[in-house]
GUGU-995465 format. One record per residue (C-alpha): residue number from 1; x, y, z. Coordinates in Angstrom, 1 decimal, padded with zeros to 4 digits. Each point is the difference from the previous one (the first is absolute). Layout:
N
+-----+--------+--------+--------+
|  nr |     c1 |     c2 |     c3 |
+-----+--------+--------+--------+
| NUM |      X |      Y |      Z |
...
+-----+--------+--------+--------+
***
This chain:
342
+-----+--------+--------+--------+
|  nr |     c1 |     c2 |     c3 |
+-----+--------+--------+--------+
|   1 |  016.0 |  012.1 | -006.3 |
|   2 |  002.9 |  001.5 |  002.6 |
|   3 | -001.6 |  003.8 |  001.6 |
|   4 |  002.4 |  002.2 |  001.3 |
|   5 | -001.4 | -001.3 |  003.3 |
|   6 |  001.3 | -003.4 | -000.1 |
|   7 |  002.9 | -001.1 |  002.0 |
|   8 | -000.7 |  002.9 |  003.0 |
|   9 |  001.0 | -000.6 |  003.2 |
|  10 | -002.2 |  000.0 |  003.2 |
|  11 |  001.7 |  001.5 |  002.9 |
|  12 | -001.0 | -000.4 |  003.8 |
|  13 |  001.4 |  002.6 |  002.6 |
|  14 |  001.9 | -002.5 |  002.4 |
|  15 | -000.2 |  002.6 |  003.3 |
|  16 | -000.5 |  003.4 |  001.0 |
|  17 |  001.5 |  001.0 |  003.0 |
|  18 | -001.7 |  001.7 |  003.0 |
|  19 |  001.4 |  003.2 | -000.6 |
|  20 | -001.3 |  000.0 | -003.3 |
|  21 | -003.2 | -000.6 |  001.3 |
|  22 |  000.2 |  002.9 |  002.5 |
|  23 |  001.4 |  003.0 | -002.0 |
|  24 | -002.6 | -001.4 | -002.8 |
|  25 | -003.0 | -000.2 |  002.1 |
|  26 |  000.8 |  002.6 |  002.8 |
|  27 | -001.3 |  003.0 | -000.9 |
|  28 | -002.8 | -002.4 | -002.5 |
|  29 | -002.2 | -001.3 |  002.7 |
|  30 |  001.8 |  001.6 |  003.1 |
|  31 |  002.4 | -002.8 |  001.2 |
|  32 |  001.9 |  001.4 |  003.0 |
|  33 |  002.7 | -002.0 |  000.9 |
|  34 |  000.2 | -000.6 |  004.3 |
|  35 |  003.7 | -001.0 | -000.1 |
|  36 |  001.3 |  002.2 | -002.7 |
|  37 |  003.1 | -001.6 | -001.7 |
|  38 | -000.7 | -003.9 |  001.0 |
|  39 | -000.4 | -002.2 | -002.3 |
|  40 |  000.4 |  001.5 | -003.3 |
|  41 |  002.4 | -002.2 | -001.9 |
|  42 | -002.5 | -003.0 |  000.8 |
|  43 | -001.4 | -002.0 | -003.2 |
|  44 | -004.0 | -000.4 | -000.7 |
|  45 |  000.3 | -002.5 | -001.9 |
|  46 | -004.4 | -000.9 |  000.1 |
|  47 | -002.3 |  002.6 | -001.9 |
|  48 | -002.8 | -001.4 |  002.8 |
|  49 | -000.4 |  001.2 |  003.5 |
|  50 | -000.6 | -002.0 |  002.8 |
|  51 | -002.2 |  000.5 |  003.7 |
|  52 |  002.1 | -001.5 |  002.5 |
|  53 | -003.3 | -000.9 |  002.6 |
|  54 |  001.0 | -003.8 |  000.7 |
|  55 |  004.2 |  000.8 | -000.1 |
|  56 | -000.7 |  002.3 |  003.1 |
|  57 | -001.7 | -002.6 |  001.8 |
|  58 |  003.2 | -002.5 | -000.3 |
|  59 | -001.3 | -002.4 | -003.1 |
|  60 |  002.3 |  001.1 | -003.3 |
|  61 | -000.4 | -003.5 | -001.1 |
|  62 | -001.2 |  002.0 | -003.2 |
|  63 |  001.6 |  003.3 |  000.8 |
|  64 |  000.6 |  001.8 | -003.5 |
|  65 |  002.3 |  002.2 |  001.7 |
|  66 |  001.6 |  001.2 | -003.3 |
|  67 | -002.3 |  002.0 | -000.8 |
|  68 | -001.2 |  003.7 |  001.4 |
|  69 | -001.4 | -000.3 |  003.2 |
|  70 | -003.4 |  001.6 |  000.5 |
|  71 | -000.9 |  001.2 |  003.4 |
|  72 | -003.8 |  001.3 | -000.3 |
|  73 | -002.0 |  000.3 |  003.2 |
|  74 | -000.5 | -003.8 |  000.1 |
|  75 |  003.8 | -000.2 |  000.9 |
|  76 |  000.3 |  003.0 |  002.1 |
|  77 | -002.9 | -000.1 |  002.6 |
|  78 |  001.1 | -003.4 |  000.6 |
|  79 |  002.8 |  000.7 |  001.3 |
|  80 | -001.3 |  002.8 |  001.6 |
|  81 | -001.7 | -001.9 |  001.8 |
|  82 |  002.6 | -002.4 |  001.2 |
|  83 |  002.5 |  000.8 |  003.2 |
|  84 |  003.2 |  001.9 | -000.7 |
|  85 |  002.1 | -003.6 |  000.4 |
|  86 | -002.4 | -001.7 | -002.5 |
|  87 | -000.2 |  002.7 | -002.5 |
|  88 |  003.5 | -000.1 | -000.6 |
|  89 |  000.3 | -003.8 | -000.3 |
|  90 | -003.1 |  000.0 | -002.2 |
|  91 |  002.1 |  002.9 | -001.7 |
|  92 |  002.9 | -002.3 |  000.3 |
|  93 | -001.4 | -002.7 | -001.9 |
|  94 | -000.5 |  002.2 | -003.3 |
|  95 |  003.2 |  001.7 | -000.4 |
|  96 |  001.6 | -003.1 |  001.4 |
|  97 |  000.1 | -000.4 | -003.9 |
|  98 |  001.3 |  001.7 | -003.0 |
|  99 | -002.8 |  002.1 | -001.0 |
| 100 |  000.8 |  002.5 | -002.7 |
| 101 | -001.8 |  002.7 |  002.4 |
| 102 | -003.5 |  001.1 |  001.8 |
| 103 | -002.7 |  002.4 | -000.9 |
| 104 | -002.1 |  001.0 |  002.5 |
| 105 | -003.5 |  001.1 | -001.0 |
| 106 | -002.4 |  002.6 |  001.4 |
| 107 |  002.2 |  002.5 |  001.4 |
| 108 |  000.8 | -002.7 |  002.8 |
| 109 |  003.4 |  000.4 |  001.6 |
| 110 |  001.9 | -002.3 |  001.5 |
| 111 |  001.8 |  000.0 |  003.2 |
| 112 |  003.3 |  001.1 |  000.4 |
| 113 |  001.3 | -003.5 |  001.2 |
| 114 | -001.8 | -001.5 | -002.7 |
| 115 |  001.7 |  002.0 | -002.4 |
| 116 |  003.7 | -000.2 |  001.7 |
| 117 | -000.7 | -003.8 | -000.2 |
| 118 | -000.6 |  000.2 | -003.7 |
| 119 |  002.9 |  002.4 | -000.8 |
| 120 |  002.4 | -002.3 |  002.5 |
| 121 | -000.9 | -002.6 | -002.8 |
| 122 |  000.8 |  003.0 | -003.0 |
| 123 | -003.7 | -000.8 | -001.2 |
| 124 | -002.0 |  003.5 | -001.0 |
| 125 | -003.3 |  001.0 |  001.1 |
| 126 | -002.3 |  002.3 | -001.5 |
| 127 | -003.0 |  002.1 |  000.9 |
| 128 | -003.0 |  000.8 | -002.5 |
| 129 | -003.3 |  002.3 |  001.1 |
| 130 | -001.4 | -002.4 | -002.5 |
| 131 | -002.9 | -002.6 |  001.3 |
| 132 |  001.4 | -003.5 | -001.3 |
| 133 | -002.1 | -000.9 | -002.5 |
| 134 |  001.3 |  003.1 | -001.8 |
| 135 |  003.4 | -000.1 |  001.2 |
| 136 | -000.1 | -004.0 | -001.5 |
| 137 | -001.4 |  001.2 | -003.2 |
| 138 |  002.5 |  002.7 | -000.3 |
| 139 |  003.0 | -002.0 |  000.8 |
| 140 | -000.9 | -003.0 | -001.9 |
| 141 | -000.5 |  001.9 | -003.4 |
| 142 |  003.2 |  002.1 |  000.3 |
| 143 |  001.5 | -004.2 |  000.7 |
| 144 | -002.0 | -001.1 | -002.9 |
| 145 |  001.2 |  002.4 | -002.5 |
| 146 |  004.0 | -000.6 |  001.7 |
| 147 | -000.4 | -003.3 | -000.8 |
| 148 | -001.8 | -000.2 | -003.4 |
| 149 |  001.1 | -002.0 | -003.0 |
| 150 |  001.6 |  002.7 | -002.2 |
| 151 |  001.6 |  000.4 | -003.3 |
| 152 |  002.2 |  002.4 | -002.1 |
| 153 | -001.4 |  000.4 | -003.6 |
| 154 |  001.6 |  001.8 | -002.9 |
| 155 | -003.2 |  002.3 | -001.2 |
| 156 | -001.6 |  003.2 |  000.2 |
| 157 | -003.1 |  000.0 |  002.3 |
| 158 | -002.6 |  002.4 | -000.8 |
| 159 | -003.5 |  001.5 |  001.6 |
| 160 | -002.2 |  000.0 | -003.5 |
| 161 | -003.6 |  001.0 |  001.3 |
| 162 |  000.3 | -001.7 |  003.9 |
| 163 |  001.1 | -003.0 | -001.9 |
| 164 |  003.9 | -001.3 |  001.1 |
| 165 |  001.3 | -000.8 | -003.2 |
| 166 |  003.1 | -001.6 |  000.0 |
| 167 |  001.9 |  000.1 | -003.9 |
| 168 |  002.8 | -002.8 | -000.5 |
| 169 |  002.4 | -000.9 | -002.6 |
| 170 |  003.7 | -000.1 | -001.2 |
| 171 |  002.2 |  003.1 |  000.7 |
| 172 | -000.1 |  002.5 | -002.3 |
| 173 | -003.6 | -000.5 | -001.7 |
| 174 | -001.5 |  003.1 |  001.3 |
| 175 | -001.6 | -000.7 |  003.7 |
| 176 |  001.8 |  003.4 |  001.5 |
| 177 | -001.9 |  002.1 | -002.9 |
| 178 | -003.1 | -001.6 | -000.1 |
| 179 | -000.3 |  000.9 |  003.6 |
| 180 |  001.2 |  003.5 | -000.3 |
| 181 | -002.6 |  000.4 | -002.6 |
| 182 | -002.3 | -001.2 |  002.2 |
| 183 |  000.7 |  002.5 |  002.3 |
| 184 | -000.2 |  002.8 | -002.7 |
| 185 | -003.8 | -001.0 |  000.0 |
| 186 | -000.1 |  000.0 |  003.5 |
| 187 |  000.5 | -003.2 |  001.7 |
| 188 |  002.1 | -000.7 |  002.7 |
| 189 |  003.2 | -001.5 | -000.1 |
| 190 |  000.4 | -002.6 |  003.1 |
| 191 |  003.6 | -001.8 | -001.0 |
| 192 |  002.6 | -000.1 | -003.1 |
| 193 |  002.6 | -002.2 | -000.9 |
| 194 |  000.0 | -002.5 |  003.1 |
| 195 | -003.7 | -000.3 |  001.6 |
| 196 |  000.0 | -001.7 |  003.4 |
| 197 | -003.2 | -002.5 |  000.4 |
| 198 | -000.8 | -000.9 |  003.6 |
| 199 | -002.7 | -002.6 | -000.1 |
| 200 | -003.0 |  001.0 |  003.0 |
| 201 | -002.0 | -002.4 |  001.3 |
| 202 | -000.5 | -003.2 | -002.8 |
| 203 | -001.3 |  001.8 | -003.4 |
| 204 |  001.2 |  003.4 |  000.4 |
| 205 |  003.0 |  001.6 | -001.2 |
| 206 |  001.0 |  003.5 |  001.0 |
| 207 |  002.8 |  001.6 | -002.5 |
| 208 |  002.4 |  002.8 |  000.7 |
| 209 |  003.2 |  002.1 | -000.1 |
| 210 |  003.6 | -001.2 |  001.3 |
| 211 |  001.0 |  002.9 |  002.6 |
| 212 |  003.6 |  000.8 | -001.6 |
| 213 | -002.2 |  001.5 | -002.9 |
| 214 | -003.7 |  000.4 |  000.1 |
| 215 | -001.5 |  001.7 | -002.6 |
| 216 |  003.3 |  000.1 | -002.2 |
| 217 | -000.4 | -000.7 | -003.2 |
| 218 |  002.4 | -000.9 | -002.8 |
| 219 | -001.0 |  000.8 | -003.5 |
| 220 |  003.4 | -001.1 | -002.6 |
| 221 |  001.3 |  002.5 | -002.2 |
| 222 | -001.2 |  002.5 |  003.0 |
| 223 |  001.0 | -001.1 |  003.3 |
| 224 | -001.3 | -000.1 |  003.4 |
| 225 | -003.4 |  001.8 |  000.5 |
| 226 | -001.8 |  001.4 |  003.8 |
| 227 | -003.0 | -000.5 | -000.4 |
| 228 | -001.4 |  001.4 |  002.8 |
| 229 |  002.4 |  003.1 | -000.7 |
| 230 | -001.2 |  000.6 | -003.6 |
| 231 | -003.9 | -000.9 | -000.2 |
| 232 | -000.8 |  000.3 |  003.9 |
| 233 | -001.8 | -001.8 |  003.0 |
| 234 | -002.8 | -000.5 | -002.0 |
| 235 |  001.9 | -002.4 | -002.4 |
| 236 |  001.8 | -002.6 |  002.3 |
| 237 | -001.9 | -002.3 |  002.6 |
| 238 |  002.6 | -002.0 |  002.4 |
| 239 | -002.0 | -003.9 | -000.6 |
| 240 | -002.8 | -001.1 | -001.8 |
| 241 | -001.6 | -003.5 | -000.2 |
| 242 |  001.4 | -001.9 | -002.9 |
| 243 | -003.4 | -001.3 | -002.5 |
| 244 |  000.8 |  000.0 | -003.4 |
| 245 |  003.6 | -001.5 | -001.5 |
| 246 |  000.9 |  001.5 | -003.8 |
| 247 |  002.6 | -001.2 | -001.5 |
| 248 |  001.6 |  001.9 | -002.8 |
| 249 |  001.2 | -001.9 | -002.8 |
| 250 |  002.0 |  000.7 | -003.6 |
| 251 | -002.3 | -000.9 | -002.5 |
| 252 | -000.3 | -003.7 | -001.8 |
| 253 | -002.0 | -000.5 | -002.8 |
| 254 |  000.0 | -003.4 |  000.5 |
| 255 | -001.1 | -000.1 |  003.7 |
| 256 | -003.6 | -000.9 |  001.2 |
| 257 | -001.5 |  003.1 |  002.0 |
| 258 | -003.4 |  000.2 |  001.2 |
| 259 | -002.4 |  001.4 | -002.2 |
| 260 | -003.7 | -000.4 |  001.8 |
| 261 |  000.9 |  000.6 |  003.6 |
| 262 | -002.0 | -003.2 |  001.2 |
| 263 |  002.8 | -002.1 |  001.3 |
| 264 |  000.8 |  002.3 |  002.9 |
| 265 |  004.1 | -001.3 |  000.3 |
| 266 |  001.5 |  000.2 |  003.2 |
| 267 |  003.6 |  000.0 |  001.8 |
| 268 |  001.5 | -001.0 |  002.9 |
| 269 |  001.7 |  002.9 |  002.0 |
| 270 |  001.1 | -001.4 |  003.9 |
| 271 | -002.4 | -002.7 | -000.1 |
| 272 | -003.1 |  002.7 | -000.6 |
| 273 | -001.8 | -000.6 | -003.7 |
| 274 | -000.4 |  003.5 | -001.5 |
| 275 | -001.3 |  000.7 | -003.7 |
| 276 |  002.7 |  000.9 | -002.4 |
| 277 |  000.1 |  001.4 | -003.7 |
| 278 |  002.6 | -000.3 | -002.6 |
| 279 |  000.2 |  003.0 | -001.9 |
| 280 |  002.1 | -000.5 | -002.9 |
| 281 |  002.0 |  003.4 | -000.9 |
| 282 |  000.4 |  001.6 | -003.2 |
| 283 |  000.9 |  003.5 | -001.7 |
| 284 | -003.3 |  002.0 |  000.1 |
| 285 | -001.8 | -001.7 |  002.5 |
| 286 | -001.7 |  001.9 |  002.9 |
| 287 |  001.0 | -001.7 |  003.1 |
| 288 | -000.9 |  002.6 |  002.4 |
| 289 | -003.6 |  000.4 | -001.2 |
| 290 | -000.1 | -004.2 | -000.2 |
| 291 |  001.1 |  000.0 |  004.1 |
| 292 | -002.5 |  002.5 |  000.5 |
| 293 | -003.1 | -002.8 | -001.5 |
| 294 |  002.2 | -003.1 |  001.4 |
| 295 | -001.0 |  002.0 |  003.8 |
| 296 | -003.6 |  001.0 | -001.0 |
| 297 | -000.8 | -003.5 | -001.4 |
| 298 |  001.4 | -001.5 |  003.6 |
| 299 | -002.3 |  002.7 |  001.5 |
| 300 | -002.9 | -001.5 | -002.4 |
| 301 |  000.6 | -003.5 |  000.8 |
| 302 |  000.3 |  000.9 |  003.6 |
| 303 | -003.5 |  001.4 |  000.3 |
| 304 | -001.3 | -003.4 | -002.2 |
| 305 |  000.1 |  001.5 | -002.9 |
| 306 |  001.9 | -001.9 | -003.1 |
| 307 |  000.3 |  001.1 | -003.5 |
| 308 |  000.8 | -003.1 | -002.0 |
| 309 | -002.8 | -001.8 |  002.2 |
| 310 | -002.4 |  002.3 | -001.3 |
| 311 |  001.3 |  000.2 | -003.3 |
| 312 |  000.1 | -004.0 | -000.3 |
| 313 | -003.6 |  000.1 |  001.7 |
| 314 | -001.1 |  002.2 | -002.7 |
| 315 |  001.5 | -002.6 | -003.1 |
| 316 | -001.5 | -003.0 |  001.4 |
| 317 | -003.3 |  002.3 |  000.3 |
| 318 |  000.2 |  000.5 | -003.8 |
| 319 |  001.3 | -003.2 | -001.1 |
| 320 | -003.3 | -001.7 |  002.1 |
| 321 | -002.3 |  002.4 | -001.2 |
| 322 |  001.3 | -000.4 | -004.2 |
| 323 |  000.1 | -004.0 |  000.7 |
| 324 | -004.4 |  000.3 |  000.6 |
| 325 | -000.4 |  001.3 | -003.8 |
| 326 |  001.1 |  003.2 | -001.8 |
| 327 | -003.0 |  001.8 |  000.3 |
| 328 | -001.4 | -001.3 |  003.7 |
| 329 |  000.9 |  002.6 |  002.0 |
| 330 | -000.1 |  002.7 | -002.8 |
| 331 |  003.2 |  001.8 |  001.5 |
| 332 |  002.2 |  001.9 | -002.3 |
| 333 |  003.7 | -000.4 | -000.4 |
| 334 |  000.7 |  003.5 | -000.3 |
| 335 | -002.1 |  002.8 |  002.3 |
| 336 | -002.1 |  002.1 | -001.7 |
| 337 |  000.6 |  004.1 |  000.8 |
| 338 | -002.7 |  002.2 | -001.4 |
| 339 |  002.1 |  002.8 | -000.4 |
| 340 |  003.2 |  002.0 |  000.9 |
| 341 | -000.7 |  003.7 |  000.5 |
| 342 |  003.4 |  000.6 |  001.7 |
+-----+--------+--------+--------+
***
């Protein structure tokens, strides 16, 4: 069976430049750049950052110099320690290639000369208060996220409970107002229409708003809704991890949907297995109040707790007990209650 899913395109970011990087992450973990200006139009073209201990000792046999250079105090006490002539050939060595730019940890400053040197060779250096570990951490999860897998997907993407639930399905069969109705309950609306899904690390998939129109939301026959505007703060988030795919559906009579629960389907979203529900669609059927069990069940499963295991635990309970003799256990079909004063 074809899901509205099939056929999407993975997209990888190609570069980011270094001013990107710096207007992004100035004022978000306090890069200050040393040569304002220099650089800026340089590609980072690597999502990993590199400590260039060997390159300033001369070997860059396996110099990754394409990636951000990390000067921690590793880097800078050594040469610190070395005599203004060496320093700069040491110095020499590592801008002596096209690095993106440097970031020097620890509120460490480099000289004057050693900064002319770099902005003679129009590479950027920064300045962070942060130690390096955090400064590495910092700078290689704003990378990471740059240079996630992503994809658009037509849908609306909903907050039901804490759980991300994303709702496919062709245009027009009612995404936009299942969501809104959502949101009439009080859940929060994360992304309508075209849901961007940035896959994080290898199983997790974080869903949210394009920034043309977050929150927007277009309901036909209406038009084009504010969310934030009309129902508040409380009823927009700006991403949510994606957990549980529903795909909405016109209703065939003749189609095989699941009736117990047990098989537990799955789909394929960016390479990251997620469980997904067809929900067939037909006049008079709640779908709001049916998202609102699809999240709780999740929740139930989550903590180890599963319905139709129970329930099927329960059956073969019966059958085993009814297959040692009708009367061996002396259990009644039925419960017996004394009476209902009520």
């Amino acid at each position: 069976m074809m899901s509205a899913l099939d056929n999407l395109q993975e997209i990888h970011k190609k570069s980011i430049t270094v001013g990107f990087l710096a207007d992004e992450c100035g004022e978000r973990f306090q890069l200050v750049p040393a040569n304002e200006g220099v650089g800026r139009d340089k590609l980072i073209t690597d999502k990993s950052l590199h400590r260039p201990q060997l390159a300033l000792t001369g070997y860059t046999r396996l110099f990754t110099y394409h990636r951000v250079q990390v000067l921690g105090n590793t880097e800078y006490f050594y040469l610190d320690s070395l005599s203004p002539m060496r320093r700069r050939e040491a110095f020499g060595n590592l801008i002596s290639f096209d690095v993106p730019c440097l970031v020097v940890t620890t509120d460490n400053r480099l000289g004057p000369d050693l900064v002319d040197m770099a902005t003679e060779r129009g590479i950027g250096v920064f300045n962070t208060p942060h130690e390096t570990t955090k400064a590495v951490y910092l700078l290689g999860d704003f990378l990471d996220d740059q240079f996630a897998a992503y994809s658009p997907v037509h849908g609306a993407f909903v907050d039901v409970y804490g759980v991300g639930v994303l709702f496919i399905g062709r245009s027009g069969i009612g995404k936009s107002e299942v969501a809104l109705d959502l949101l009439e309950r009080g859940h929060r609306l994360v992304a309508d229409d075209v849901v961007l899904v940035t896959r994080k690390g290898e199983s997790i998939l974080i869903g949210a708003g394009t920034a043309l129109a977050p929150h927007f939301m277009e309901v036909r026959g209406l038009g084009l809704l504010d969310v934030r505007q009309m129902f508040g703060i409380r009823a927009i988030r700006f991403q949510k991890r994606v957990e549980v795919i529903v795909e909405l559906e016109d209703w065939d009579p003749g189609a095989d949907y699941t009736r117990t629960g047990l098989d537990d389907p799955m789909v394929k979203l960016l390479d990251v297995d997620l469980p997904y529900v067809r929900l067939p669609i037909f006049p008079g059927k709640n779908i709001t109040v049916i998202a609102e069990v699809i999240a709780l069940n999740y929740l139930l499963k989550h903590y180890g707790y599963n319905a139709a295991k129970v329930f099927a635990g329960k059956l073969s309970d019966a059958i085993a007990r009814r297959s040692d003799g009708p009367n061996s256990s002396g259990d009644r079909s039925t419960p017996y209650f004394e009476h209902d004063f009520e």
